[in-house]
C-alpha positions in Angstrom: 87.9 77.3 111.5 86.6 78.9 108.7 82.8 78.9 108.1 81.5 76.9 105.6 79.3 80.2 103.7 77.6 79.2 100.1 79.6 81.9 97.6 78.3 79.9 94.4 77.3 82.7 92.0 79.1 85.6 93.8 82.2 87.6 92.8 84.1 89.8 94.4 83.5 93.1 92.9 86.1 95.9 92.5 85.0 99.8 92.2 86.3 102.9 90.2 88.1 105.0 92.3 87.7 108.0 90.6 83.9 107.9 91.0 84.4 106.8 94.8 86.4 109.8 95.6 83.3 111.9 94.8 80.5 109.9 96.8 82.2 109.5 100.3 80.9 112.6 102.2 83.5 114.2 104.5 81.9 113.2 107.5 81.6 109.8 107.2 84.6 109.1 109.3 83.7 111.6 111.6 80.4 110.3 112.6 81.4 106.7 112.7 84.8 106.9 114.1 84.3 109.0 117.4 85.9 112.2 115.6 83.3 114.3 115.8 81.3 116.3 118.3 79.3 113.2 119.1 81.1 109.7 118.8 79.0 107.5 117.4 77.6 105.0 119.7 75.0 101.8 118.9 73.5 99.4 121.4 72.8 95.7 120.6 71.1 93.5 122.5 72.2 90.2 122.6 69.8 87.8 120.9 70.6 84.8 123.5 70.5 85.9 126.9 69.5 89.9 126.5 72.4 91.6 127.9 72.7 94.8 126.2 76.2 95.9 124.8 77.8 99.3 123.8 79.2 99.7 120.2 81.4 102.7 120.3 84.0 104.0 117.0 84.8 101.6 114.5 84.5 98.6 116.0 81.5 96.1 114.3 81.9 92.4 115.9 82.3 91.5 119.2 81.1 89.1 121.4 78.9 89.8 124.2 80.3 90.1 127.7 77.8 88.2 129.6 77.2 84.9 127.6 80.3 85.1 125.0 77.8 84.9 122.0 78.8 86.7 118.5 77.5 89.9 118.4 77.4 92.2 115.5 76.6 95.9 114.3 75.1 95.5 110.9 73.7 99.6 110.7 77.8 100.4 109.9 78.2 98.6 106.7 74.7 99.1 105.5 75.5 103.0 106.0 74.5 104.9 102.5 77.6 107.2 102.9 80.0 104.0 103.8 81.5 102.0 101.3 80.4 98.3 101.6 82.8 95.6 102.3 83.7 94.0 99.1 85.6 90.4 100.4 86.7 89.1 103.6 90.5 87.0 104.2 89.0 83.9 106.5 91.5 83.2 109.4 93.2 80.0 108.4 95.3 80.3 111.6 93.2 78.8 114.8 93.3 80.0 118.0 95.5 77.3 119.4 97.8 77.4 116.5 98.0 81.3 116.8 99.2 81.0 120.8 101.7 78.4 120.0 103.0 81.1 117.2 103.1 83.8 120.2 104.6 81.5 122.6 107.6 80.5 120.0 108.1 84.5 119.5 108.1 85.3 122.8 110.0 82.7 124.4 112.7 83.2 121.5 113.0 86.8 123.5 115.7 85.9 125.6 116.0 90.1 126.9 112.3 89.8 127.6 111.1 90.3 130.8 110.0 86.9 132.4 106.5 88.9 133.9 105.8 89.8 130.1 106.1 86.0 129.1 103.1 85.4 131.3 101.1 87.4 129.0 98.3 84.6 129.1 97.8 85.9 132.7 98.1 89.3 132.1 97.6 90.4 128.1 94.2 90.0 126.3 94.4 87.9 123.2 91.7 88.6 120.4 91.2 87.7 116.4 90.5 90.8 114.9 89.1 91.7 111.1 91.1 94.7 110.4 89.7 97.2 107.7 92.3 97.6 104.6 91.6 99.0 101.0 93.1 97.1 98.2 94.3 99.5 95.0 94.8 98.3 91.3 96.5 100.4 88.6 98.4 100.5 85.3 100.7 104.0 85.2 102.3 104.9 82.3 105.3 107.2 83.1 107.2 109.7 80.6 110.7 110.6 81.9 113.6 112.2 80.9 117.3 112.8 82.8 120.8 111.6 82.4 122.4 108.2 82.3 126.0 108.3 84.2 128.6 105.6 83.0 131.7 105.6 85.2 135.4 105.3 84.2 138.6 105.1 85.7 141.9 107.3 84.4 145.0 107.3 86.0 146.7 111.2 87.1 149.1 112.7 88.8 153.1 112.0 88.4 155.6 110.1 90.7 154.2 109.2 94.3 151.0 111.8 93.4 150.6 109.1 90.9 146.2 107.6 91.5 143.5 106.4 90.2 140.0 108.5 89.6 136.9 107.6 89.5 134.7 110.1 86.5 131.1 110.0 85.7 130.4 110.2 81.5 126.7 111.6 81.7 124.4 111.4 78.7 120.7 112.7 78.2 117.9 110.4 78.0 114.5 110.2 77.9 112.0 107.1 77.6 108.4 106.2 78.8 107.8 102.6 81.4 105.0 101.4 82.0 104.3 99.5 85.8 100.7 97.3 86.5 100.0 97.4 90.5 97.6 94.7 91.5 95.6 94.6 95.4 98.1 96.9 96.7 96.8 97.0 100.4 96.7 99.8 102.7 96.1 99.5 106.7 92.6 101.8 106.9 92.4 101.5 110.9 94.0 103.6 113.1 95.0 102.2 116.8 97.3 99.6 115.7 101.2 99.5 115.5 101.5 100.4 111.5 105.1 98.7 111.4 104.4 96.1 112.5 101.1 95.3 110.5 102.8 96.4 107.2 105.6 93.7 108.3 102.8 91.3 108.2 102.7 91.7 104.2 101.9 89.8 102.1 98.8 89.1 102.1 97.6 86.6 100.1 94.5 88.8 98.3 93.9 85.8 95.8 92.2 84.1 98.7 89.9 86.6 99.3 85.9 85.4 99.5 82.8 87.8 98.9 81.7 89.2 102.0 79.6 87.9 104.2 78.9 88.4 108.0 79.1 84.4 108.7 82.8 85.1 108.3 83.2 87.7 111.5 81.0 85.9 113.3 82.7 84.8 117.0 85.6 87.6 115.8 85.9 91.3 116.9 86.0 93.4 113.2 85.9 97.2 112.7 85.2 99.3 109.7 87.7 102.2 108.3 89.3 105.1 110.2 90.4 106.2 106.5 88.7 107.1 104.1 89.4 105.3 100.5 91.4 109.0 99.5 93.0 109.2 102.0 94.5 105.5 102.0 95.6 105.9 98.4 97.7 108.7 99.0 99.6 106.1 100.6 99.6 103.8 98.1 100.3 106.1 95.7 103.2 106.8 97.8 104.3 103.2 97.7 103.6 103.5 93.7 105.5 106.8 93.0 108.5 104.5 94.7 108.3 101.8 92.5 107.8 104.2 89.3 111.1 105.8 90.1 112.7 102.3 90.4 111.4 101.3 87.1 112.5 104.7 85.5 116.4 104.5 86.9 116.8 100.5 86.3 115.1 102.0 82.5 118.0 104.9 82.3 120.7 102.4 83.3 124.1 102.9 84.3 126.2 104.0 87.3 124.0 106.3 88.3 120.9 108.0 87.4 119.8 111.8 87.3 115.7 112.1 87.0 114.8 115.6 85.8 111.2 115.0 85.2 108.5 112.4 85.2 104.9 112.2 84.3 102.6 109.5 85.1 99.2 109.1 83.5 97.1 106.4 85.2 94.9 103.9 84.0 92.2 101.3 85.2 92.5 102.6 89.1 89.9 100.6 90.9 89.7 99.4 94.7 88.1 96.9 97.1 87.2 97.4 100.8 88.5 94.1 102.5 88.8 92.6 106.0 92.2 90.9 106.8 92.9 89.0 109.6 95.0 89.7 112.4 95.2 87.8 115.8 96.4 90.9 118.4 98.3 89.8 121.8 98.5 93.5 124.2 100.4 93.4 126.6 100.3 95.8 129.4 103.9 96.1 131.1 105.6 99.2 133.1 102.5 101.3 132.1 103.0 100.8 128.0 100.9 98.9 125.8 103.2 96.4 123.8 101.3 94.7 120.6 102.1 91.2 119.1 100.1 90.7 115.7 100.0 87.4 113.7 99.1 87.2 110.1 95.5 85.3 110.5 96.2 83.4 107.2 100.1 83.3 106.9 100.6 83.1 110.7 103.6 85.6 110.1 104.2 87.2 113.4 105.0 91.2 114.5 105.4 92.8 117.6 107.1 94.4 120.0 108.6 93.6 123.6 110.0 95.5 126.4 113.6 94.6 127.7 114.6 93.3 131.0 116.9 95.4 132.3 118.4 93.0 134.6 118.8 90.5 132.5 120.9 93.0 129.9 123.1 94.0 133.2 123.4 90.1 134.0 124.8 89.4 130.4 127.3 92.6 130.2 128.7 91.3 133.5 129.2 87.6 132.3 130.7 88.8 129.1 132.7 90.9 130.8 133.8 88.2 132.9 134.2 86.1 130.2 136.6 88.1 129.0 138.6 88.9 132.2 139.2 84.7 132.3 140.7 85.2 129.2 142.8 87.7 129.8 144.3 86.3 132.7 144.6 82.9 131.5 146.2 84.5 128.4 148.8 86.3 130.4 149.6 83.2 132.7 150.5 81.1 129.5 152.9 83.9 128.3 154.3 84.5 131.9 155.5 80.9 131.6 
């Protein structure tokens, strides 16, 4: 399934984030994305039979709707206030091999309703390049707090007579360090973001220079977020994993952390497509989303619940355990 693209010579480049911060004008998203006072809109017309098709928000790939042939919107990427794509995840996963994942998950759904199971008839099934940025860094974190080392002494006289549990704290201080490599962040908007984190990890060492013979026949979309905004959630993520380093640093019992402060180094990014096979499901007026790992073929999503079948098996346990009852109190009535 994946397409055989000549990368001899070709690296996959990563960019200083610092300097990206300052290029990306604040209405890039706005004018791409729909936000704005005018959503951006771009008709193609397909090379093969000349039926014209509507591009409208992020969306780059599709295929067009009266022969099925790939069609693509080039003008986004090429953008001077976008941010190229660096590399592109191929799907690994085929499209036969992706159903037979959704038909295991659903099927193992026993509280699923049966007209959700029949989601070939009623749910549209699509591979989909999703937009993510990837974040490196090295931070190097000063701290200091307390260290708390527990100890057990016996009080109290006669029957008052226990055990108590006392904390011994001490002052530290110390400095880790903590290297963060293609940390990815979702940059598309639309999508369950459980779910697609839950899809993690992603196997970034697999990743190919981009090129558009790898979106070809697949929808893709370019970011809702901009690179800032995405690593403000990484740096979420790493400000979680600094203050894990810093306590398992302090040791002990417990840990108090007065004060850190993180200097970072070598922060650079990538702009990368990952790919996601999306089942949507329509059912009782709410969209329910099923998302496979295109590489991994880890699956995601969410189902609604029967509520008949849920009333059917409360009444046969509780039936269940009316047999039992009775046959238990006929045995000791003997």
């Amino acid at each position: 399934m994946v397409p055989i693209v000549e990368d001899a010579g070709r690296q996959v480049v990563e960019h200083d984030l610092r300097s990206a911060f300052g290029q990306q004008r604040a209405n890039s998203v706005a004018r791409f994305a729909g936000t704005g006072t005018e959503a951006a809109q771009k008709e193609i017309v397909c090379q093969n039979c000349g039926g014209h098709t509507t591009f409208t928000g992020t969306l780059t790939a599709t295929r067009c709707p009266y022969c099925a042939t790939p069609i693509q919107r080039d003008d986004v990427h090429d953008a001077p206030d976008r941010l190229p794509v660096d590399a592109v995840l191929p799907f690994r996963l085929d499209e036969a091999n992706a159903r037979a994942e959704v038909d295991k998950w659903i099927n193992g759904r026993w509280f699923a309703p049966s007209e959700f199971k029949k989601y070939n008839e009623t749910g549209s099934f699509s591979s989909i390049y999703v937009a993510y940025f990837t974040y490196d860094a090295t931070a190097v974190t000063d701290y200091n707090g307390e260290r708390g080392d527990s100890y057990t002494v016996e009080v109290g006289d006669g029957d008052d007579r226990r055990t108590e549990t006392r904390t011994d704290w001490t002052y530290v201080s110390g400095r880790v360090n903590n290297t963060f490599d293609d940390l990815p962040v979702l940059a598309n908007s639309g999508l369950d973001e459980q779910k697609i984190k839950a899809l993690e990890p992603w196997p970034t060492e697999h990743v190919r220079p981009f090129s558009a013979e790898y979106i070809a026949g697949h929808l893709s979309r370019t970011y809702d977020s901009t690179v800032g905004q995405a690593f403000e959630v990484a740096k979420s993520t790493m400000e979680s994993v600094i203050d894990h380093t810093v306590r398992r640093d302090i040791g002990g019992d417990q840990q108090r952390v007065h004060n850190k402060n993180t200097t970072w180094y070598d922060m650079t990014f990538k702009h990368v497509l990952l790919p996601i096979w999306l089942l949507t499901v329509v059912y009782g007026g709410k969209p329910f989303q099923v998302c496979i790992n295109g590489f991994t073929g880890e699956v995601q999503g969410r189902r609604p619940y029967s509520a008949v079948k849920i009333a059917v098996t409360i009444t046969l346990a509780v039936l269940v355990v009316l047999a039992v009852l009775v046959a238990f109190a006929a045995v000791k009535g003997r």
